[in-house]
C-alpha positions as CSV (number, residue, x, y, z in Angstrom):
1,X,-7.9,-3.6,-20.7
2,X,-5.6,-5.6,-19.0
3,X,-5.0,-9.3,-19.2
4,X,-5.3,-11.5,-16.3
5,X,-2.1,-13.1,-14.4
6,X,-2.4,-16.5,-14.0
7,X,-2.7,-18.0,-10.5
8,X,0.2,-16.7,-8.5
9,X,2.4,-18.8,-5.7
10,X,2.0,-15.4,-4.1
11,X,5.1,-14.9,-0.8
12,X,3.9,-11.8,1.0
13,X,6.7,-10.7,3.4
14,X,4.6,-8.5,6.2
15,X,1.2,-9.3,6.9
16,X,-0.4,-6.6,7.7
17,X,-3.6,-5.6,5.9
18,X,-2.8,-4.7,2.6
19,X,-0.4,-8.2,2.9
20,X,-3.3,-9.9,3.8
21,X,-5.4,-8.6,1.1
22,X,-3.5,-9.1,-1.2
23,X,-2.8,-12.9,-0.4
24,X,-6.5,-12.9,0.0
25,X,-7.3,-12.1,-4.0
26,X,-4.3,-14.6,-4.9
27,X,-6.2,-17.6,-3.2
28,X,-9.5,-15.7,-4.6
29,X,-7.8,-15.6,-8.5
30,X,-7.1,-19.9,-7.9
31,X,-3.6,-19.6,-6.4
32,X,-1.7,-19.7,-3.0
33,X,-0.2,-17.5,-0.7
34,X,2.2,-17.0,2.7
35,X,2.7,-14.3,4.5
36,X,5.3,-13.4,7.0
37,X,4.7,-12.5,10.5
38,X,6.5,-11.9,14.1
39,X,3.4,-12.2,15.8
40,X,1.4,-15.5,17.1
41,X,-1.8,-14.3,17.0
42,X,-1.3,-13.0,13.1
43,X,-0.1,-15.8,11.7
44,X,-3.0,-17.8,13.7
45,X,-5.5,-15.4,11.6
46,X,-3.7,-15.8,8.6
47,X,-4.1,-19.4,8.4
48,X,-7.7,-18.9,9.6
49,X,-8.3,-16.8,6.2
50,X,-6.9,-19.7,4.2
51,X,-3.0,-18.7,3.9
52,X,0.0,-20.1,5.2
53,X,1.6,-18.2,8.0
54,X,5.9,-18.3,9.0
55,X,8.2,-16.4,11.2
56,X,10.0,-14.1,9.0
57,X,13.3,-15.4,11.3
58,X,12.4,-19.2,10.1
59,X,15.1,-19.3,7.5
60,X,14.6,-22.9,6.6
61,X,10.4,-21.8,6.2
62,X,11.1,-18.7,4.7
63,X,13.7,-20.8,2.1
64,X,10.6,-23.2,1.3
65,X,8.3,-20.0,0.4
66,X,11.4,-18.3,-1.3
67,X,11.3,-21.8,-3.6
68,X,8.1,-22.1,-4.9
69,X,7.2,-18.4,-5.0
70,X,6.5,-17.0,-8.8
71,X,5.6,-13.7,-7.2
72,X,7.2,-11.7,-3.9
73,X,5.1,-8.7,-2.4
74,X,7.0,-6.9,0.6
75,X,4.8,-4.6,2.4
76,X,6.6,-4.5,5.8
77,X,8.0,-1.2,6.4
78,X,11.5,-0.1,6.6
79,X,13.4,0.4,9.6
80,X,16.5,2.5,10.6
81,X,19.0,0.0,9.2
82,X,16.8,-0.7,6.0
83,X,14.4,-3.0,4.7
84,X,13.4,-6.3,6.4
85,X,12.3,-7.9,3.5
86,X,15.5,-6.9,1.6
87,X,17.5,-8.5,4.9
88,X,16.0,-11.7,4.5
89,X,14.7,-12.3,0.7
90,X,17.7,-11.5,-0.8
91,X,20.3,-14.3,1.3
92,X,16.9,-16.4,0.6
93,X,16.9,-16.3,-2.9
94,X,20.2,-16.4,-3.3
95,X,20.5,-19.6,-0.9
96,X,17.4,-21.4,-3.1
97,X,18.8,-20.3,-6.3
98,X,14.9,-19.5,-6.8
99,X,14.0,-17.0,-9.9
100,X,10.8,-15.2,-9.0
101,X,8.9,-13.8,-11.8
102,X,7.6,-10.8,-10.1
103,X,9.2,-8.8,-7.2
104,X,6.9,-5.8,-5.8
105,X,7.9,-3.6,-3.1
106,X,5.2,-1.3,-1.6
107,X,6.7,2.3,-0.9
108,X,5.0,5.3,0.1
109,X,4.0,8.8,-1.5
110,X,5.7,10.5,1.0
111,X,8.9,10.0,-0.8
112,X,8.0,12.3,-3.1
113,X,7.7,15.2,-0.1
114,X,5.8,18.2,-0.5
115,X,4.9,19.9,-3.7
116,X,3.2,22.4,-2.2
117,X,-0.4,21.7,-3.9
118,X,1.7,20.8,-7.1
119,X,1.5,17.4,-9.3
120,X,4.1,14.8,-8.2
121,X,4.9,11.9,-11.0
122,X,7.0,9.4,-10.7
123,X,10.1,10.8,-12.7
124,X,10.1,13.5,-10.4
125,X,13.4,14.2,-7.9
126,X,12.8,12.5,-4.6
127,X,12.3,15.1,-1.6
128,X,10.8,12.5,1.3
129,X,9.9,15.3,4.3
130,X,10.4,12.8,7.3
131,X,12.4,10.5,8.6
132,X,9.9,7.5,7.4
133,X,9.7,8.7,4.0
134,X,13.7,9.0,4.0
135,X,13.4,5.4,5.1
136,X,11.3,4.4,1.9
137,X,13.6,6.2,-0.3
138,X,16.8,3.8,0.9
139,X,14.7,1.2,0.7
140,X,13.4,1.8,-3.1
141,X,16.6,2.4,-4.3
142,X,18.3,-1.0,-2.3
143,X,15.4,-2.8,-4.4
144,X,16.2,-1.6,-7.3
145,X,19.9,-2.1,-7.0
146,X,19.1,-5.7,-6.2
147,X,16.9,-6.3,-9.3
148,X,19.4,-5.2,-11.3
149,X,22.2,-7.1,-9.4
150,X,20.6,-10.3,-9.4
151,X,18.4,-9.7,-13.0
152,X,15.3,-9.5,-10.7
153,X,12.2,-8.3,-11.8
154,X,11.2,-5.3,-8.9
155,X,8.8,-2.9,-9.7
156,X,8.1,-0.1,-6.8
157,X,4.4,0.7,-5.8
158,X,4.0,4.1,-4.1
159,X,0.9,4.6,-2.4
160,X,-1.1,7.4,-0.5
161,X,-3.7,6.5,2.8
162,X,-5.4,3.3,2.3
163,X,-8.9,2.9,3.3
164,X,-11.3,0.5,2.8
165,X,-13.6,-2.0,4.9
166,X,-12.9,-0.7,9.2
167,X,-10.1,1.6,7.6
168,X,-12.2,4.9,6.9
169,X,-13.6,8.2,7.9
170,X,-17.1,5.9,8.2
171,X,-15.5,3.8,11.1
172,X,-14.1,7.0,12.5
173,X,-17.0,9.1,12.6
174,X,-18.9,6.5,14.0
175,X,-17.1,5.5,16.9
176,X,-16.2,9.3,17.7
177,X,-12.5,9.7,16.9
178,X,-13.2,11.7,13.7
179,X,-11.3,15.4,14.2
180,X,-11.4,18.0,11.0
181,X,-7.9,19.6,10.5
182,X,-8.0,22.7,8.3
183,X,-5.0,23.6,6.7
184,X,-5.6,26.0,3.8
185,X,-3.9,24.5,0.3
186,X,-3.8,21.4,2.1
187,X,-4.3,18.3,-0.7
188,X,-3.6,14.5,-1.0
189,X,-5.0,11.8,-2.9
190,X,-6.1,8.2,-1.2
191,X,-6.4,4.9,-2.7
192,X,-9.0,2.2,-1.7
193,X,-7.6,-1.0,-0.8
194,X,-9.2,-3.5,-3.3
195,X,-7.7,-0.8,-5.9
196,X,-4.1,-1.0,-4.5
197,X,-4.5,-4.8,-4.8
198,X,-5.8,-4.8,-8.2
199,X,-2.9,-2.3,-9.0
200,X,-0.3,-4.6,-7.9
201,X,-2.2,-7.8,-9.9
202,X,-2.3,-5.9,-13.4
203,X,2.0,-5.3,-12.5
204,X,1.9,-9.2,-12.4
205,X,0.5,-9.2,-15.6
206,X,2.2,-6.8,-16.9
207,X,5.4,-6.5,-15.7
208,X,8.3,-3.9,-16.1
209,X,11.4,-4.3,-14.3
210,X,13.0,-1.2,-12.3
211,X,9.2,0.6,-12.9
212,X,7.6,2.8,-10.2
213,X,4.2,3.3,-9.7
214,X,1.9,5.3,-8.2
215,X,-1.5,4.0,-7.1
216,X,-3.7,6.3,-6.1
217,X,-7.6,8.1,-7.1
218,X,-8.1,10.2,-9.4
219,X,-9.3,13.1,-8.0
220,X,-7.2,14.7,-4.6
221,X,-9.2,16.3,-2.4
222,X,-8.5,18.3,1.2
223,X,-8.9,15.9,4.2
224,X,-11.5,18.1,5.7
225,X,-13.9,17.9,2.7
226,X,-13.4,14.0,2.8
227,X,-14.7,14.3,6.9
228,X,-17.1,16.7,6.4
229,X,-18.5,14.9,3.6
230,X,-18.5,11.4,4.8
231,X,-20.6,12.9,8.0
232,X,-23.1,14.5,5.7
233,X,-23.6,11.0,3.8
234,X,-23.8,9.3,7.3
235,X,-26.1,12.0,8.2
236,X,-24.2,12.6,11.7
237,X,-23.0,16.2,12.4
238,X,-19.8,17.2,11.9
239,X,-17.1,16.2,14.2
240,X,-14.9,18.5,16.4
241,X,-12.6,21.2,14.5
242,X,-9.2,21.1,16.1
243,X,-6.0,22.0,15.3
244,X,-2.8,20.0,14.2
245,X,-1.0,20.1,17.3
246,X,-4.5,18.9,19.5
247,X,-3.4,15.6,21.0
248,X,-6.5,14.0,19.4
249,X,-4.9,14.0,16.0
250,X,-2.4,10.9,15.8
251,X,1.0,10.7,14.7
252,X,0.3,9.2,11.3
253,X,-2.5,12.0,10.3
254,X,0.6,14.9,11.6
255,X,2.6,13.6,9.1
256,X,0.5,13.3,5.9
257,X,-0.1,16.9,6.8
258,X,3.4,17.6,6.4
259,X,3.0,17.4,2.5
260,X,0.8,18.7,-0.1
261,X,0.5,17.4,-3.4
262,X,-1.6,16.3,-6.0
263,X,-0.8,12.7,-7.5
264,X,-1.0,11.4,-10.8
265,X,-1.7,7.7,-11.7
266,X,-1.2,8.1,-15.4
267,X,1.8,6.0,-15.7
268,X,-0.1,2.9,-14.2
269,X,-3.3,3.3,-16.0
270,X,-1.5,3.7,-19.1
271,X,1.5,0.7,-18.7
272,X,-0.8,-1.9,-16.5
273,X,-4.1,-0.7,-18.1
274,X,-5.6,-0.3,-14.8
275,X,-8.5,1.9,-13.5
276,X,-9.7,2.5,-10.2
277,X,-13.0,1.2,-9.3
278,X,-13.2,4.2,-6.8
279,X,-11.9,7.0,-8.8
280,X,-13.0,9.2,-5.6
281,X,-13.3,8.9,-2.2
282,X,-17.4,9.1,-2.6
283,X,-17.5,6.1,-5.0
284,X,-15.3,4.8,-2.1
285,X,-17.5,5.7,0.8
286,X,-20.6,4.9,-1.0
287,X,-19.3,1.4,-1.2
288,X,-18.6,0.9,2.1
289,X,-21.9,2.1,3.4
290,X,-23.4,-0.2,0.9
291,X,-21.1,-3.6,2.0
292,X,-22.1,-2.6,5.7
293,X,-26.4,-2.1,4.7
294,X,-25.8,-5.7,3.6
């Protein structure tokens, strides 16, 4: 079992929802955490949920955080010319002279590309499949270049879909916009949100520089299963069949369909002694239903 970090001074740069919840269990686990924003109205919830909120172009705000941060998450994703986070943290930290125990920068399974139904670990070559997965790639490696430039401590976290709490088939079933996509050998693991969170607490605890992770379940499983199986448990019939190219399928369920891979989390259970509390999607599902009956 794993030992417990202590309370973290917890920078996120991107707030989006994994950003926020893990800022969320740092103030939960007796610490503090900020979290970068463009937007207005994000940084106005932010603050509402008991974090502090900066522009991530506030160089004399983002200094400050830089300063008293002992850990750095960057979940913002890359753009054409790189990483954000990398574009600011880096001048940052070298403008503070600040020495942040614990650097984590949240990449994606898709740089692993396809595998065709095969196991992907994280020694494996790197074949990202699209252009955002190409993206991550650049930006894993410019992380790890930095670590070991500046004596950083960066670990990489690559992760499949997140769901959890308004984030699942559930919510999509229920308001209509569920679709089944068959596409035979078609296979992908998922990772529930609180998991990916506790993933990235146990690196705190435990931390490796230049290490890559995968979080993820333990048990991949087709996407049409998952749908079919979350409207069974619902008790709702099951939701149009449709193709890949239907315009009812979004952009960001066409591309996890570009790869097909089973992923192994041995390396993080092993090194960060951590364990999914979902291990599958149905503890997952079951959970929600069970937060929303409440």
């Amino acid at each position: 079992m794993s030992k417990s970090a202590p309370p973290v001074s917890l920078l996120v740069f991107g707030g989006g929802w994994l950003g926020r919840a893990a800022a969320r269990e740092a103030v939960r686990r007796g610490g503090r955490a900020t979290l970068t924003s463009r937007d207005p109205d994000t940084r106005a919830r932010i603050e509402a949920e008991g974090c502090a909120a900066l522009a991530p172009d506030d160089e004399a705000a983002l200094d400050a955080a830089v300063a008293q941060a002992t850990a750095i998450l960057v979940t913002a994703p890359p753009e054409a010319k790189g990483c954000p986070g990398l574009a600011r943290l880096v001048p940052a930290i070298t403008r503070t002279g600040a020495y942040p125990d614990w650097i984590g920068y949240v990449s994606s399974t898709a740089v692993y590309g396809d595998r065709d139904g095969g196991w992907a670990f994280e020694d494996d070559p790197l074949n990202a499949a699209s252009v955002e997965g190409a993206r991550r790639v650049r930006a894993e490696r410019d992380w790890l270049d930095a670590g070991r430039g500046m004596g950083l401590t960066v670990q990489i976290f690559r992760l499949p879909a997140l769901y959890g709490p308004g984030r699942s088939p559930l919510d999509r079933l229920r308001d209509g916009t569920a679709r089944i996509v068959r596409k035979p050998g078609q296979i992908f693991n998922r990772i529930h949100v609180d998991d990916a969170v506790a993933g990235l607490f146990a690196s705190m605890a435990r931390p490796r520089p230049g290490a890559a992770y995968t979080l993820c379940d333990d048990e991949p499983a087709p996407a049409d299963v998952v749908i079919e199986g979350a409207a069974a448990r619902l008790g709702m019939p099951r939701p149009p069949e449709v193709s890949l190219d239907d315009p009812s399928v979004s952009d960001a369920m066409r591309r996890f369909y570009l790869d097909s891979k089973r992923l192994s989390n041995a390396r993080a259970k092993a090194e960060l002694g951590w364990r999914p509390n979902y291990p599958s999607w149905r503890e997952g599902l079951e959970a929600l239903i069970a937060d929303t009956a409440t």
